[in-house]
PDB file of N, CA, C and O in Angstrom:
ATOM      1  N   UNK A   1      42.824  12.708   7.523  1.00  0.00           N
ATOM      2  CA  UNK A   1      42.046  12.532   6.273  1.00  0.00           C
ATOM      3  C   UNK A   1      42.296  13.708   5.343  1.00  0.00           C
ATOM      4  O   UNK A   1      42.392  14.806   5.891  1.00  0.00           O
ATOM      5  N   UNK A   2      42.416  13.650   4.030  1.00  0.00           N
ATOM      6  CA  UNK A   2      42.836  14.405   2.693  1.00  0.00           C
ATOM      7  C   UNK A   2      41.342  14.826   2.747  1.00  0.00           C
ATOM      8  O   UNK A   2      40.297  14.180   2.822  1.00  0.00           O
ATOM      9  N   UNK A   3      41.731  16.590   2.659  1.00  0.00           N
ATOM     10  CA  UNK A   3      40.318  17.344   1.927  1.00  0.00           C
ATOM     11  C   UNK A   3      39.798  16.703   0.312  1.00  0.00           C
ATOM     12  O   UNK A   3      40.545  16.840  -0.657  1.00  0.00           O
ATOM     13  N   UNK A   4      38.829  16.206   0.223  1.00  0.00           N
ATOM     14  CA  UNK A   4      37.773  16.194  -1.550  1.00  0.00           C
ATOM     15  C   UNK A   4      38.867  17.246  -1.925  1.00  0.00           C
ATOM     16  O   UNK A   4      39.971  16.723  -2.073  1.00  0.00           O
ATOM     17  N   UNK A   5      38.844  18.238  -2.064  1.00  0.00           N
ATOM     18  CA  UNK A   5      40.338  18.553  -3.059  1.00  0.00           C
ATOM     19  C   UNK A   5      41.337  18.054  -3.694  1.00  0.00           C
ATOM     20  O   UNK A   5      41.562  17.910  -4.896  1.00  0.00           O
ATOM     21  N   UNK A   6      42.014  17.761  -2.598  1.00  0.00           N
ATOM     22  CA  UNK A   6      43.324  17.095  -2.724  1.00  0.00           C
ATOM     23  C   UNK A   6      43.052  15.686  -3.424  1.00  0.00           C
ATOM     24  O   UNK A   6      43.628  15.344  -4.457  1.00  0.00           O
ATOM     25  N   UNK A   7      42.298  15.062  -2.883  1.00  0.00           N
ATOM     26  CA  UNK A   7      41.760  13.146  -3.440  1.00  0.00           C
ATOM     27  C   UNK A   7      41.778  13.636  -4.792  1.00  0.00           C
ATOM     28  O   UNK A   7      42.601  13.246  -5.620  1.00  0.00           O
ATOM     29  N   UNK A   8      40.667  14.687  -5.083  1.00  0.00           N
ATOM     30  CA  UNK A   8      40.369  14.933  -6.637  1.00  0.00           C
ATOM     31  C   UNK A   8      41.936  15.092  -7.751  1.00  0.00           C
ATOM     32  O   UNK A   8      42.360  14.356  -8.642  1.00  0.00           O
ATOM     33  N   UNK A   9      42.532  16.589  -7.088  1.00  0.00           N
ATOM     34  CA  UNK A   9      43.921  16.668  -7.994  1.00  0.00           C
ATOM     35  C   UNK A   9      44.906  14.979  -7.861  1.00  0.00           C
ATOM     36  O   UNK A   9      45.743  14.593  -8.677  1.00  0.00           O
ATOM     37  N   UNK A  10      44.469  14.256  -6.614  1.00  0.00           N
ATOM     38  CA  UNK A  10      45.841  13.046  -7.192  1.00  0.00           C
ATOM     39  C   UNK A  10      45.135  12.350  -8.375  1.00  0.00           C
ATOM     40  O   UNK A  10      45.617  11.854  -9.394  1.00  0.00           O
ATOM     41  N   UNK A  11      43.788  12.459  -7.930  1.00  0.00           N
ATOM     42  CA  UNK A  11      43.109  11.615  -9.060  1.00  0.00           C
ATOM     43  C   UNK A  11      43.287  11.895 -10.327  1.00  0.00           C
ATOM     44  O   UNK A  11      43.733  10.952 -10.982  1.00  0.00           O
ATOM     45  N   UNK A  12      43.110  12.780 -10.843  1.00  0.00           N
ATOM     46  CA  UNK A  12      43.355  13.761 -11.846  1.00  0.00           C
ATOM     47  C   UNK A  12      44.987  13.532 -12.525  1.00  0.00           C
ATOM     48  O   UNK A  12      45.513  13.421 -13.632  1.00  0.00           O
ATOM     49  N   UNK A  13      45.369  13.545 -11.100  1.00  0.00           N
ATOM     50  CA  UNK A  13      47.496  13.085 -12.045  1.00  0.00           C
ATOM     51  C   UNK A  13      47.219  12.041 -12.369  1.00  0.00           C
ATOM     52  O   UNK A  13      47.603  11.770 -13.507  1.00  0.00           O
ATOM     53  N   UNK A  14      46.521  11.030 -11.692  1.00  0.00           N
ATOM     54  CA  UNK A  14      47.048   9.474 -11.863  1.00  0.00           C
ATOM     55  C   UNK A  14      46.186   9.058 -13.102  1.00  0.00           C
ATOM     56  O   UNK A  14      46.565   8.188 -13.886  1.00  0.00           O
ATOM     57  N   UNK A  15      45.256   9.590 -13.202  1.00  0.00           N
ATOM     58  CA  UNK A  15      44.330   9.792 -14.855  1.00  0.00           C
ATOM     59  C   UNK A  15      45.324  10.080 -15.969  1.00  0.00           C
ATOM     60  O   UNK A  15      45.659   9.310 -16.869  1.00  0.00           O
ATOM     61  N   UNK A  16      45.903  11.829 -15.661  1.00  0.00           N
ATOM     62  CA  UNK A  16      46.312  11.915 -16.794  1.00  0.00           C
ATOM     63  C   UNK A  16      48.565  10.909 -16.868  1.00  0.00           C
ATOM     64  O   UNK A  16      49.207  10.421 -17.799  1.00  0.00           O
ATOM     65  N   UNK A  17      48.753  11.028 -15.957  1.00  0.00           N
ATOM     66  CA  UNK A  17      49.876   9.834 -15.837  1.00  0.00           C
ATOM     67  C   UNK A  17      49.969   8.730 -16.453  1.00  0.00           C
ATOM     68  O   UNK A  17      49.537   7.669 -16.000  1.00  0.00           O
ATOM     69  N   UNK A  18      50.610   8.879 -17.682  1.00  0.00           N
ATOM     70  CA  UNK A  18      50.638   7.584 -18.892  1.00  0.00           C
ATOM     71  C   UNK A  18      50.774   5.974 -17.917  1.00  0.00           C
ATOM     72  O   UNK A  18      50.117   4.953 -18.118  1.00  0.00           O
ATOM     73  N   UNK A  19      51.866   6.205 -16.834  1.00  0.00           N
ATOM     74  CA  UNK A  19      51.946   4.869 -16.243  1.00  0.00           C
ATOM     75  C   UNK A  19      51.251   4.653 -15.453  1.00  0.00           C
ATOM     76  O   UNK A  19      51.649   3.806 -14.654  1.00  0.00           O
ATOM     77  N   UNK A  20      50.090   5.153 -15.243  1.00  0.00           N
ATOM     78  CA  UNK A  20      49.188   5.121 -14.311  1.00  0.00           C
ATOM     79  C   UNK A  20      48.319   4.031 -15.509  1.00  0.00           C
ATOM     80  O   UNK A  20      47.530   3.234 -15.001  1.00  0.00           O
ATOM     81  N   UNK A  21      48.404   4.019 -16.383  1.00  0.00           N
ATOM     82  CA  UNK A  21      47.375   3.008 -17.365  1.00  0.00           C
ATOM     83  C   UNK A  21      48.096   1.976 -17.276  1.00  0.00           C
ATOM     84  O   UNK A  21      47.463   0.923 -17.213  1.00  0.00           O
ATOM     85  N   UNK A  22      49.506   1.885 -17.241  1.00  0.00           N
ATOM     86  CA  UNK A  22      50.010   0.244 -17.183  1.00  0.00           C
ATOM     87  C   UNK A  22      49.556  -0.294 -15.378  1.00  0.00           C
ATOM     88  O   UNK A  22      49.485   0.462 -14.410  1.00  0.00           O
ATOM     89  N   UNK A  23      49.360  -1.485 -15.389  1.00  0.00           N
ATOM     90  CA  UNK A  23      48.270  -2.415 -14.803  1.00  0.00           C
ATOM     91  C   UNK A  23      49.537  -2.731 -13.641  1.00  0.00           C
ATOM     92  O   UNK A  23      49.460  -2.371 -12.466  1.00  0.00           O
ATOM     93  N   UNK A  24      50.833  -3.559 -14.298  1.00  0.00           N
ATOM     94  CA  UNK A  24      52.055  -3.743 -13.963  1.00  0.00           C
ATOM     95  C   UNK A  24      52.318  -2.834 -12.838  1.00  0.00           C
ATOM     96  O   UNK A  24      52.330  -3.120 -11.641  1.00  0.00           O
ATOM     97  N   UNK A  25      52.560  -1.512 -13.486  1.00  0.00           N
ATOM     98  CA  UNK A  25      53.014  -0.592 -12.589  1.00  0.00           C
ATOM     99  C   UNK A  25      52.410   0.213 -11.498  1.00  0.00           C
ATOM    100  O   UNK A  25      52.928   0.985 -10.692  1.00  0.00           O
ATOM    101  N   UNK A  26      51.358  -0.110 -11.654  1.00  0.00           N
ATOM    102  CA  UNK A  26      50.178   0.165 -10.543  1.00  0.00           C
ATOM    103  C   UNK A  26      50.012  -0.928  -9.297  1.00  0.00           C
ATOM    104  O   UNK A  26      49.692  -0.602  -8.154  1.00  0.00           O
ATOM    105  N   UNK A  27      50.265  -2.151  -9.693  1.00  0.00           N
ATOM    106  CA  UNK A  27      49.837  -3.010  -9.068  1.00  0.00           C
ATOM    107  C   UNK A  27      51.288  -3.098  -8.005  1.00  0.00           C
ATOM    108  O   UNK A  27      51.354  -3.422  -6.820  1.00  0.00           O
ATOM    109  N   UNK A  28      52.136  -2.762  -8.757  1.00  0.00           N
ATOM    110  CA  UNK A  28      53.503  -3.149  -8.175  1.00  0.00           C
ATOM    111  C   UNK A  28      54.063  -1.884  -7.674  1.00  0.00           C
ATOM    112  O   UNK A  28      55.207  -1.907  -7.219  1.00  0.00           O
ATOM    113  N   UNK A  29      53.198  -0.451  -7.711  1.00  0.00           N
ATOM    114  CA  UNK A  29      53.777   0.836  -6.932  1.00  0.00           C
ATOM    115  C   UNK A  29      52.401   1.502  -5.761  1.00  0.00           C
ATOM    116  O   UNK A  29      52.385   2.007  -4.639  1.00  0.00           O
ATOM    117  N   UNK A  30      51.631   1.228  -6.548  1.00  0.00           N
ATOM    118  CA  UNK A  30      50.195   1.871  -5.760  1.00  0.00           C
ATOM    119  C   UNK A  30      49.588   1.048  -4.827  1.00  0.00           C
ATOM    120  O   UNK A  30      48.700   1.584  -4.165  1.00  0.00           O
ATOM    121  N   UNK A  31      49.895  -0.391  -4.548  1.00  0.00           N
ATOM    122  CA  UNK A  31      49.341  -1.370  -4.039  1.00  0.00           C
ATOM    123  C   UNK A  31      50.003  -1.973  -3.292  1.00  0.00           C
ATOM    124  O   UNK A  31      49.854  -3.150  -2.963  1.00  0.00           O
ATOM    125  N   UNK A  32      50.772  -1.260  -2.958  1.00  0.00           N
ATOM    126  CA  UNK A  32      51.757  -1.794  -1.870  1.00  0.00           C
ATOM    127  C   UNK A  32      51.663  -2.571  -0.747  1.00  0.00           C
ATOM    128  O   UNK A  32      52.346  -3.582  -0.581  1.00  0.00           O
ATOM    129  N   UNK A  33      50.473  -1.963   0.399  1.00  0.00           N
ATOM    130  CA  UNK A  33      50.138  -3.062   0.989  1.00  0.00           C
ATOM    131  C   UNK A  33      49.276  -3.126   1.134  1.00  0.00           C
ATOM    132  O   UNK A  33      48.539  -2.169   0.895  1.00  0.00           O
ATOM    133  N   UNK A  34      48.728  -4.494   1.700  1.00  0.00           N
ATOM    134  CA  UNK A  34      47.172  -5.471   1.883  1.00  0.00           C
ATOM    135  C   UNK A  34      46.296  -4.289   2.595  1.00  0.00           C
ATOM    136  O   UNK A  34      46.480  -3.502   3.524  1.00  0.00           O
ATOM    137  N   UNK A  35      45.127  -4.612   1.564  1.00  0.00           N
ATOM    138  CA  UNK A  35      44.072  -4.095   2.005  1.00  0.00           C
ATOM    139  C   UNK A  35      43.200  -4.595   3.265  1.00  0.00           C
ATOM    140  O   UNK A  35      42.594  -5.667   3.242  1.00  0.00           O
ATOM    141  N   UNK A  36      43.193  -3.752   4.323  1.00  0.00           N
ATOM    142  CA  UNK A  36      42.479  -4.272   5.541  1.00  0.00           C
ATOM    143  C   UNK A  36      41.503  -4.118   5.753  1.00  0.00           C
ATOM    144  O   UNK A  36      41.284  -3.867   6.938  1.00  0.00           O
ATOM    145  N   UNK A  37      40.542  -4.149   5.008  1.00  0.00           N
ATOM    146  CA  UNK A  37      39.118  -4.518   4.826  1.00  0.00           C
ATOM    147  C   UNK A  37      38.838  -5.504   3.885  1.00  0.00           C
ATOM    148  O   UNK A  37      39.402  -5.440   2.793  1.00  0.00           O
ATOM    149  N   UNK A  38      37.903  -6.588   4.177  1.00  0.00           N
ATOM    150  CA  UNK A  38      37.751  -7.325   4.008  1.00  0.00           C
ATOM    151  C   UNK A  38      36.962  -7.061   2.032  1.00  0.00           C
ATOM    152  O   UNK A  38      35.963  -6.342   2.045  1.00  0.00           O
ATOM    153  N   UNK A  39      37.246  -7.415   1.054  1.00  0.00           N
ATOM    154  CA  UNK A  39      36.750  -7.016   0.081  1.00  0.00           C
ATOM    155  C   UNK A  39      34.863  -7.136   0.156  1.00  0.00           C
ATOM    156  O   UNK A  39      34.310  -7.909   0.939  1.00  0.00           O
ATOM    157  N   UNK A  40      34.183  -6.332  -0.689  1.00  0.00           N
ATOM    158  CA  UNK A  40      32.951  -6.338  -0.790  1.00  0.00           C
ATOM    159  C   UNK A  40      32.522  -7.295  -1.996  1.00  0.00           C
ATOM    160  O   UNK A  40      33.172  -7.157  -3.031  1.00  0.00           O
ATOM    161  N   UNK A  41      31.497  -8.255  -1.982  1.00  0.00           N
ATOM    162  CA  UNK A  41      31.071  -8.779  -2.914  1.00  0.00           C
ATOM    163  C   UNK A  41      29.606  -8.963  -3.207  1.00  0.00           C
ATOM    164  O   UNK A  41      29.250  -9.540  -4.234  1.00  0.00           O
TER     165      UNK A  41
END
């Protein structure tokens, strides 16, 4: 598990990371694979 530090600074790139706002390129680099938990609704 990543120290609250570290989570924070990727967060922080992927904020300020222009292609981090296209939807496209997130979906198709960051989302790579299936989420194994069952979604919450």
């Amino acid at each position: 598990a990543a120290a609250p530090n570290a989570l924070d600074r990727e967060r922080n790139l992927m904020n300020e990371d222009p292609k981090w706002q296209d939807t496209n390129y997130v979906l198709s680099s960051y989302k790579t694979e299936p989420c194994k938990r069952p979604p919450r609704l």
